[in-house]
C-alpha positions in Angstrom: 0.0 0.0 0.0 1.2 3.6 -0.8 0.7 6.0 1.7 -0.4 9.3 1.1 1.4 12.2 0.3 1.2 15.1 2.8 1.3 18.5 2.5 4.3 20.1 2.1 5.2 22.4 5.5 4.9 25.7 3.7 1.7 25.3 2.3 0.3 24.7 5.8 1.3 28.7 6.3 -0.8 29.6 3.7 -4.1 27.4 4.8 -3.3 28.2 8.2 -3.3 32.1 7.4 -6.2 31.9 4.8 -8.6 29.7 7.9 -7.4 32.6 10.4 -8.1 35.7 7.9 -11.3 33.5 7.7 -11.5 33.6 11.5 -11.4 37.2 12.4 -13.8 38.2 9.3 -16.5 35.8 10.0 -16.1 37.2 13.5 -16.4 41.0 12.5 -19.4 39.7 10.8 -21.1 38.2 13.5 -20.4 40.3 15.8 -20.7 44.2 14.4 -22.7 43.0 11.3 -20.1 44.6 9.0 -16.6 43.1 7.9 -15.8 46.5 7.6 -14.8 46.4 11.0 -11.8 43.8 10.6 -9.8 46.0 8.4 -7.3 47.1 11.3 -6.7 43.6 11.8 -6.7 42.8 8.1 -4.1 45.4 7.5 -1.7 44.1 10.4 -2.0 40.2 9.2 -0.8 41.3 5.6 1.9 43.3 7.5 2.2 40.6 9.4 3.1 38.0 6.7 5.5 40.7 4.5 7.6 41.0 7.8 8.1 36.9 8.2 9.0 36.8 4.9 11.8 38.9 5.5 12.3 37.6 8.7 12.1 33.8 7.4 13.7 34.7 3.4 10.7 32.2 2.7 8.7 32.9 -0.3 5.6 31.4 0.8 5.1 34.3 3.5 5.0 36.8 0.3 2.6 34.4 -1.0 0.5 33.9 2.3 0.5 37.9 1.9 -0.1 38.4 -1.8 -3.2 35.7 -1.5 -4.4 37.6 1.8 -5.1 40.6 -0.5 -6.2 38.8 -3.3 -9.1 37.8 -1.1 -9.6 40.7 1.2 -9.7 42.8 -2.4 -12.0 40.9 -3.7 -14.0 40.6 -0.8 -14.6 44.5 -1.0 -15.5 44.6 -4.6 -18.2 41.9 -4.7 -19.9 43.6 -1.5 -19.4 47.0 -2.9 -20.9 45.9 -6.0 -24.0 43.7 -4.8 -24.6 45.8 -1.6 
């Protein structure tokens, strides 16, 4: 039998930062009724992420980051324009 092939360590980092971004945004949501509200902490996780990458010299922090605002951006636009 083969076993399966795990996820490599550095794309953990990115799930793990993707399921947290999820985290404090569904939280915002719930709580204040606006995701609005998580933009402080949105801005400091992306900050967050640039810093390890420099920190670490691992290019899957830039990535975490870059993805981060992919979906935070995209976020915006699709409740801007159908809300």
């Amino acid at each position: 039998m083969e076993e399966p092939k795990k996820a490599p360590a550095n794309y953990k980092v990115i799930g793990i930062n993707v399921a947290i971004f999820a985290v404090y945004t569904l939280g915002c949501k719930l709580i204040y009724d606006d995701i609005f509200n998580a933009i402080p902490v949105y801005a400091i996780h992306v900050l967050a992420c640039f810093v390890l990458a420099i920190i670490y010299r691992q290019l899957v922090w830039v990535l975490s980051g870059m993805l981060l605002l992919l979906i935070g951006f995209s976020t915006c636009v699709a409740i801007f324009t159908l809300g």
